[in-house]
N, C-alpha and C positions, 0 to 999 in steps of 0.2 A: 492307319491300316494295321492289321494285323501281321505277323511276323514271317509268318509262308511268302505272302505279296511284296513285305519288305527286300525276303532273301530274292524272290523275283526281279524284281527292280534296281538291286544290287547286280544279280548276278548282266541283268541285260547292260547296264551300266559300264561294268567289267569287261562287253564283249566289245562293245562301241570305242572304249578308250582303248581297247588291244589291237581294234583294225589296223591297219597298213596299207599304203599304194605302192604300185608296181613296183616302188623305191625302194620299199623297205623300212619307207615314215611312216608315223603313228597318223591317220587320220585328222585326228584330232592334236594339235602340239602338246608336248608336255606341261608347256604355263597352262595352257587353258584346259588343264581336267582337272573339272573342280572337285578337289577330294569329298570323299560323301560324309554326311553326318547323320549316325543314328542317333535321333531323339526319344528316349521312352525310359518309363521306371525300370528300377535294379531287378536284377533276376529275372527276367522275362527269354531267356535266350540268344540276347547280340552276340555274343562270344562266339556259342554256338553254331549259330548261322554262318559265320565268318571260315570256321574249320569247315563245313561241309561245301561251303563254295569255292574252298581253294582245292578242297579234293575235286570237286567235280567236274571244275574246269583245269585242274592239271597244273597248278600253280602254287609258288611257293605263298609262305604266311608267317608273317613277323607278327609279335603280340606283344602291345606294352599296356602297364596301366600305370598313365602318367601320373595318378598321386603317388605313386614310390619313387619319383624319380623329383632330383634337385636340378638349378639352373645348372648345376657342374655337371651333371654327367648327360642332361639332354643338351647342352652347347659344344660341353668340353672343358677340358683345363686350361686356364690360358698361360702364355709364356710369352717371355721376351726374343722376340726377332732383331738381327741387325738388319738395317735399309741405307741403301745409298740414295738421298734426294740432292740433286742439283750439287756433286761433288762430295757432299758433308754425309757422315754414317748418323742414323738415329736409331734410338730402339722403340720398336713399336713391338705393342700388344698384340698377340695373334690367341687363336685358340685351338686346340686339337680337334683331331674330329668327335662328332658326339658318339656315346655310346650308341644311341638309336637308329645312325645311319651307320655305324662302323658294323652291326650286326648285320645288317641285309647285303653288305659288302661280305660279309662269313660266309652268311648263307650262299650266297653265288659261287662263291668258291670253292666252296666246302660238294655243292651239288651239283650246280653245273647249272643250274634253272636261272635263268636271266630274267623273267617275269614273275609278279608276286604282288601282293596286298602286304602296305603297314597298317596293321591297326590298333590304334591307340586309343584305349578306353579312357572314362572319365576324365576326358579333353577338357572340360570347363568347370574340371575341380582342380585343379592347378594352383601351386602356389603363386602368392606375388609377385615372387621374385621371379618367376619362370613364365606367368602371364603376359609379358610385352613381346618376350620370343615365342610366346606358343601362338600368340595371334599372328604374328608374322610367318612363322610357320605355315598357318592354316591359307595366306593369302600365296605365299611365294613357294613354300614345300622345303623350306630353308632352316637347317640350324644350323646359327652361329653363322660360317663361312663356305659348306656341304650343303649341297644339295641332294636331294632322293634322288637316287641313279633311275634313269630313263625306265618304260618299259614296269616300272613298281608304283601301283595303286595307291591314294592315299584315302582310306575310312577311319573316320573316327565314328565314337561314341559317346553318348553323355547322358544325366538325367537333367530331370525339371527341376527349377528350385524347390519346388515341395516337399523333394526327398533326398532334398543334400541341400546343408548350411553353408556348405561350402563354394556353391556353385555363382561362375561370375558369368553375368550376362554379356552376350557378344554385341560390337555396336553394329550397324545396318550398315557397313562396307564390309566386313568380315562376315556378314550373314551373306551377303552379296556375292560371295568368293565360296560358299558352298553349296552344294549338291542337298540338302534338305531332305530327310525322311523321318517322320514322326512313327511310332510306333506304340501300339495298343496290347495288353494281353489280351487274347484271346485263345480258350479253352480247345475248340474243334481243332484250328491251326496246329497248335502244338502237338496234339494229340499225333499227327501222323510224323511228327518228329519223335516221337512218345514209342511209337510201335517200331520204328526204325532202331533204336536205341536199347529194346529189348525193357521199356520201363513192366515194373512188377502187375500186374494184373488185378492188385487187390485197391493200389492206386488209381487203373483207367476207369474200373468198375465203380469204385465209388466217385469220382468225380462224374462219372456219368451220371448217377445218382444227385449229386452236390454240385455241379456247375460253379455257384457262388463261391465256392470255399478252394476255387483253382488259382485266384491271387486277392490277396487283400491286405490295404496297408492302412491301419487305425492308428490316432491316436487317443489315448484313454486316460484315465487319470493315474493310471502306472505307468503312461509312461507308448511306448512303440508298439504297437504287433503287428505280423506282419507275417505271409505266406506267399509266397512265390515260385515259378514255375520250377528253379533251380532250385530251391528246397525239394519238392516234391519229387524233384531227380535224385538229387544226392539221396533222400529218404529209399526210393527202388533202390541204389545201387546196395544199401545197406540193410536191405531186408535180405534182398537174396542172399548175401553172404551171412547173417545170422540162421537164418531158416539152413543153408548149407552146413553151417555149426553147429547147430542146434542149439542156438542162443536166444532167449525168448524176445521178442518183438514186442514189447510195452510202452505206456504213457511215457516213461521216463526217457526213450528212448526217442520215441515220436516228437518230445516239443523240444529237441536239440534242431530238428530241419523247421517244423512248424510252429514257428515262434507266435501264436498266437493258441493260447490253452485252450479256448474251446475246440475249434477244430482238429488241433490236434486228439483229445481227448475221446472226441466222434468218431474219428478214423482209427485211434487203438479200439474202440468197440467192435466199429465194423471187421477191422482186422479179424479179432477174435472171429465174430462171426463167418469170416469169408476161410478163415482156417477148417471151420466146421462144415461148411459145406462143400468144399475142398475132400473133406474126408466122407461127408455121408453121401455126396454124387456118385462118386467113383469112377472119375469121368474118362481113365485108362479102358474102362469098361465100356462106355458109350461108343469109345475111339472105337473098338474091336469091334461092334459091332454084337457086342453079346446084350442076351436075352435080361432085360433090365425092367421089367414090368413094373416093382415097387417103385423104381428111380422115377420112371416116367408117371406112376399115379402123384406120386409128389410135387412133380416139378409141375403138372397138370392143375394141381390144384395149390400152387405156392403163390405170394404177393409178387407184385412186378419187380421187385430190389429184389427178391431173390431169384425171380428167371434174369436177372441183368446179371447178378452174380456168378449164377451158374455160365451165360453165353460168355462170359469171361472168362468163366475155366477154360471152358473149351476152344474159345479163341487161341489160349495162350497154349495150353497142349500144341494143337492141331497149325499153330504159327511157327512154334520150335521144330516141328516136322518140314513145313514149306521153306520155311530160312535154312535149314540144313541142305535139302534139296538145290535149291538157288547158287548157297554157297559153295557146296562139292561141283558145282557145276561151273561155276569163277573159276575152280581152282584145276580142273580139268582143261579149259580152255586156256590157263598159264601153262599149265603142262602139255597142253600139243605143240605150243609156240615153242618150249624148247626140244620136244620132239620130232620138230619139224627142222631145226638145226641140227639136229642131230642125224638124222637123216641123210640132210648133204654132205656131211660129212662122211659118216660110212657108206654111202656109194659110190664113192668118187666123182660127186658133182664139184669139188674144186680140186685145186691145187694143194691143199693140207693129205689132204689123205691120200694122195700120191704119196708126198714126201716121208706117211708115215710107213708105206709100204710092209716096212719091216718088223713095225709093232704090232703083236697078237691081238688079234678082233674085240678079245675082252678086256687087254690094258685099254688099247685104244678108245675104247666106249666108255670106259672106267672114267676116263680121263675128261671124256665130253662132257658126260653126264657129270660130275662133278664141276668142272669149268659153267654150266649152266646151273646147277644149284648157289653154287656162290654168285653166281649173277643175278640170282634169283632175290639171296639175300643183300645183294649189293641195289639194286632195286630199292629193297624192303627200307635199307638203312638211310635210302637218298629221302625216298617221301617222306619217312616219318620225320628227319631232320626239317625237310621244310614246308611240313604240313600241309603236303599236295596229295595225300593217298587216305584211302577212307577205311573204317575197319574191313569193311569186307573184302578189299582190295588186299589190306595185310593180312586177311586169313587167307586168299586166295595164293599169295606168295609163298607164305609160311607153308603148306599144304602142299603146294607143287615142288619148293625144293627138299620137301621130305620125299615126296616119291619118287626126285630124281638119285638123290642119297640113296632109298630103298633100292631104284633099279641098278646102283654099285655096285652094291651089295649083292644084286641077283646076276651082274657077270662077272662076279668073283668066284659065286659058289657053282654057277654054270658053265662058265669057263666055255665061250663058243668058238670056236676052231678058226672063224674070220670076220668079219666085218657083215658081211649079208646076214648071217649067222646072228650076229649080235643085233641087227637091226630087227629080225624077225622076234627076237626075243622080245623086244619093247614095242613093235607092234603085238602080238599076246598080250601083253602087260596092260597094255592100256585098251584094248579091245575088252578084256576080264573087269576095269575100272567101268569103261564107259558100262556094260553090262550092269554091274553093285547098281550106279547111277541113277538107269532106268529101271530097276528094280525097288530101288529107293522111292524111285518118283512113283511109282503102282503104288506101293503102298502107303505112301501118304495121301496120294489121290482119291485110296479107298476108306482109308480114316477120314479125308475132308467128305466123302459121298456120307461117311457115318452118322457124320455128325448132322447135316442136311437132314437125315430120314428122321432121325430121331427129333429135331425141332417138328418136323412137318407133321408125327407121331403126335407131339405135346402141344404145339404150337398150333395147327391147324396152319392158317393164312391170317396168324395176329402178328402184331408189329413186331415180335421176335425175329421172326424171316427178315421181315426189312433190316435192322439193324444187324442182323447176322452178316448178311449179303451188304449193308453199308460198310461196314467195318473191316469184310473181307477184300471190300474195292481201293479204300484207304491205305489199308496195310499192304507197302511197296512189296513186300513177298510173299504174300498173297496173290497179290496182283501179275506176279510174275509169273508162280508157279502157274494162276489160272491160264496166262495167257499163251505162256509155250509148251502143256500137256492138256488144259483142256477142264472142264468139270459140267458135265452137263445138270444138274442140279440148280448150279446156280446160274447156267445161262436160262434154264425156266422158272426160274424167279425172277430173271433180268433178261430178258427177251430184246428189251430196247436196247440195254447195251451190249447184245448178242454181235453185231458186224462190226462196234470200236472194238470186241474183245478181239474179234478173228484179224481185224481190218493191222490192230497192235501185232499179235501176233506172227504176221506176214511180214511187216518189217521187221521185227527181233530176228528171225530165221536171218533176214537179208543181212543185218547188222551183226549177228553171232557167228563165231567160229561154227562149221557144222561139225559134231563132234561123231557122229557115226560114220563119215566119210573117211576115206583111206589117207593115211599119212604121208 
C-alpha cells in the first residue's frame, strides 16, 4: 500500500489500542497490542508519517534509530546487586534501565502527556549483539528488565533485504507477535504530504512531468543510485533557502539529494527552465487580474510541460495566499481561547478579580494578558518536546502569544481607568484582526477567481481546469480555504462535488470556534 493508506491504518490502529472501558482499561490489554511494523524501502517517508500522527492525534512521540544504538544502552548497564536467598547474601547481575525506555519516562514528566508512540526505525538492522533482546523486545515490549510504560504505542520500521546488507530476517513467531504493513512509494500519495509541507513548485511540476524519476534505486556498474521521496524533500527545503540567498541552484548541487546523475542533471535543466518561465509569466500579474494578453497568446499556444509549469506557478503563488489565510485564522482562534479568559477575569466572573479590586484595569489585564502569552508558549514548548503539535499549530501559538504581548503593550500605553475599560479595548482589538482576516480571505479569494478566468481564457475546457481543480481539492489549504469562504469558479467545474464542498463546510462552522461572534 501506499504511504497516505499506511498512515491511515496506523493511525485507526492507534485509536483501537487507546480505547478504554468504563474502567479506565485499555480495551485491548497492553501484552496484546501488537506493536506495528512498517515494511518498505529507505526514504519513502515512515518518519514522517509518524510526526504527523502524533500531531494529529495529540500524542507524544519518541524516535530511535536502532542501528545507533548498542546492547548497552538499549538494555542498560549492568551492575552487581546483593540478594538474600534462603538466609545466605549473593550477588546477582541486574541491569539499569535502558536508555530507550528511560526517555519516554522524561518525556512524561518533563510534559505531562501519558500517551505516545516509540518508534524505532531500522528494527531489523540491529546488531548481533542486540538482536536476541530486540526480538524479545518485539514479542513482550521488554528491555532488559523495563517494560514500555502503559498507554505508549509500540511502531517500528524497517526495510527489505534488498536494500540493506545488514538486515536479519525475523522467524514466524516474532512475525506472529506483529501488526504487519508493507509499504510502496508512491508519487500521488506523497504528493499531498508534498503541498502540506510547502515542498518547492519546480519539484511537484516536474515530477508531474516524470512520475518515473519520483524513487528509483539501481544498481549499475558504479556502483548504487538511487532517488527518493526524502531526497527530493531535503532538495525543496534547499532551493528555497538558495533562491532566498541568491545562491545559484546547479548540477552540483542537485546530485548531493539526487544521487542518481541522470535525473538529477534533467531536473537542473528543467529548473533552469522553470526559473524562465517564472520570470516570462509574471504570474504576480495573472494573480491581479491585469490585462495580460501577450502571457496568455503564449501559454495558448505553449507545449503541455509548459502549461503544467506555468499551473504550478500559479498553484504555488495563489497556495502561499490560501495557507496564510488558513493559518491567521489558527491563530485567531488561539487567541479568542485566551481572550475568553481573559474576559472572566475582568468582569468579575470569578473570585480573582474581586480579590484584585485594587489593581488598575491596565496593570490588571497587563498581567492576564501576559500570564496567557506564556501559557501560550508553555503550550508551544510541551508539543514540540513531545512531538504532539504540528507546524501549523506552532505558528498558530507563536502568533497568538505575540498578540497577546502586543495587547500589553496596548494597556500600557492606553492606560484604561478599569477593567470593562480594558476589556473593551481587546474587544476593538480583536474585532480590527478578525476584520485584516476577512479582508485577507476577499483577496485571496479574488486572486484564486484570477487565476480560474485566466485558465478558462487559455485553457478553454482542456485537461488544465481539471488538474487545476484536482490539485486545488488535494492541497489541504486549498481545500479549507474553498470550503469555509466559498469559490464559485471551482464549484462550476466541480458541480459533483458542490454538496461534499457545502456538506464539509457545515461541519467546520460547527467544529470552529465562530470568530465573528461576541467574546
Amino acid at each position: 500500500m501506499n504511504i497516505k493508506k499506511a498512515k491511515e491504518q496506523i493511525e485507526n490502529a492507534m485509536r483501537a489500542y487507546f480505547s478504554k472501558n468504563e474502567f479506565g482499561e485499555y480495551k485491548i490489554p497492553i501484552a496484546r497490542q501488537r506493536p506495528i511494523f512498517l515494511m518498505g524501502p529507505p526514504g519513502i517517508g515512515k518518519t514522517a508519517i509518524m510526526e504527523q500522527i502524533a500531531a494529529e492525534l495529540g500524542v507524544g512521540l519518541i524516535s530511535y534509530s536502532m542501528t545507533h544504538h548498542t546492547r548497552q544502552s538499549a538494555l542498560g548497564l549492568p551492575f552487581i546487586e546483593k540478594k538474600n536467598y534462603g538466609g545466605r547474601e549473593y550477588h546477582v547481575s541486574e541491569y539499569t534501565m535502558s536508555e530507550i525506555i528511560a526517555s519516554v519516562y522524561d518525556m512524561m514528566e518533563e510534559t505531562g502527556i501519558r500517551e505516545g508512540i516509540l518508534f524505532l526505525d531500522e528494527i531489523n538492522c540491529v546488531s548481533e549483539t542486540l538482536e536476541p533482546s530486540m526480538l524479545q523486545f518485539l514479542q513482550y515490549k521488554i528491555f532488559g528488565r523495563h517494560r514500555v510504560p502503559d498507554g505508549w504505542i509500540v511502531v517500528t520500521a524497517g526495510n527489505p533485504p534488498e536494500y540493506n546488507n545488514s538486515v536479519h530476517e525475523f522467524d514466524i513467531v516474532t512475525w506472529d507477535r506483529l501488526k504487519r504493513i508493507d509499504v510502496d512509494p508512491d508519487y500521488d500519495a506523497w504528493k499531498e504530504y508534498a503541498y502540506r509541507a510547502g515542498t518547492h513548485a519546480a519539484v511537484l511540476t516536474y515530477l508531474d512531468i516524470k512520475k518515473s524519476d519520483f524513487y528509483k534505486i539501481e544498481t549499475t556498474v558504479d556502483g548504487k543510485t538511487f532517488v527518493t521521496a526524502r531526497g527530493w524533500s531535503d532538495l525543496s527545503d534547499m532551493i528555497r533557502l538558495y533562491e532566498e540567498h541568491d545562491l545559484p541552484v546547479d548540477e552540483d548541487l542537485v546530485v548531493q539529494y539526487l544521487q542518481d546523475r541522470k535525473i538529477a542533471k534533467e531536473f537542473s535543466v528543467y529548473y533552469d527552465l522553470f526559473r524562465k518561465y517564472r520570470s516570462d509569466y509574471q504570474v504576480s500579474r495573472i494573480l491581479e487580474g491585469q490585462d495580460v494578453r501577450l502571457i496568455r497568446e503564449r501559454a495558448s499556444s505553449a507545449g503541455f510541460d509548459e502549461r503544467l509549469s506555468l499551473l504550478g506557478l500559479m498553484l504555488d503563488a495563489i497556495g502561499e495566499d490560501l495557507k496564510a489565510v488558513c493559518n491567521t485564522e489558527l491563530a485567531l482562534t488561539e487567541l479568542m481561547k485566551s481572550l475568553r479568559n481573559a474576559k472572566t477575569a475582568l468582569t468579575g466572573e470569578n473570585t480573582e478579580a474581586a480579590e484584585n479590586a485594587d489593581e488598575s484595569g491596565h496593570a490588571y489585564a497587563r498581567r492576564i494578558l501576559e500570564e496567557e502569552a506564556a501559557s501560550k508558549m508553555e503550550e508551544l514548548h510541551i508539543g514540540r518536546r513531545a512531538g504532539s503539535i504540528s507546524l501549523d499549530q506552532q505558528y498558530a501559538l507563536n502568533a497568538s502569544a505575540a498578540a497577546l504581548r502586543e495587547e500589553s503593550e496596548m494597556m500600557l500605553r492606553e492606560r484604561p481607568a478599569d477593567d470593562a475599560a480594558a476589556f473593551a479595548l481587546l474587544k476593538e482589538d480583536f474585532d480590527r484582526r478578525t476584520t485584516e482576516l476577512k479582508e485577507k480571505a476577499r483577496e485571496a479569494g479574488r486572486r484564486l477567481s484570477n487565476v480560474f478566468r485566466f485558465c478558462e481564457e487559455v485553457f478553454d475546457e482542456g485537461q488544465e481546469i481539471l488538474i487545476l481543480v484536482t490539485e486545488l481539492t488535494i492541497n489541504e489549504y486549498s481545500a479549507r480555504f474553498i470550503s469555509r469562504y466559498g469559490c464559485q469558479e471551482y464549484f462550476a467545474h466541480n458541480k459533483e462535488l458542490l454538496f461534499y464542498e457545502r456538506q464539509k463546510e457545515i461541519i467546520r462552522e460547527m467544529e470552529t470556534l465562530e470568530l465573528d461572534g461576541n467574546l
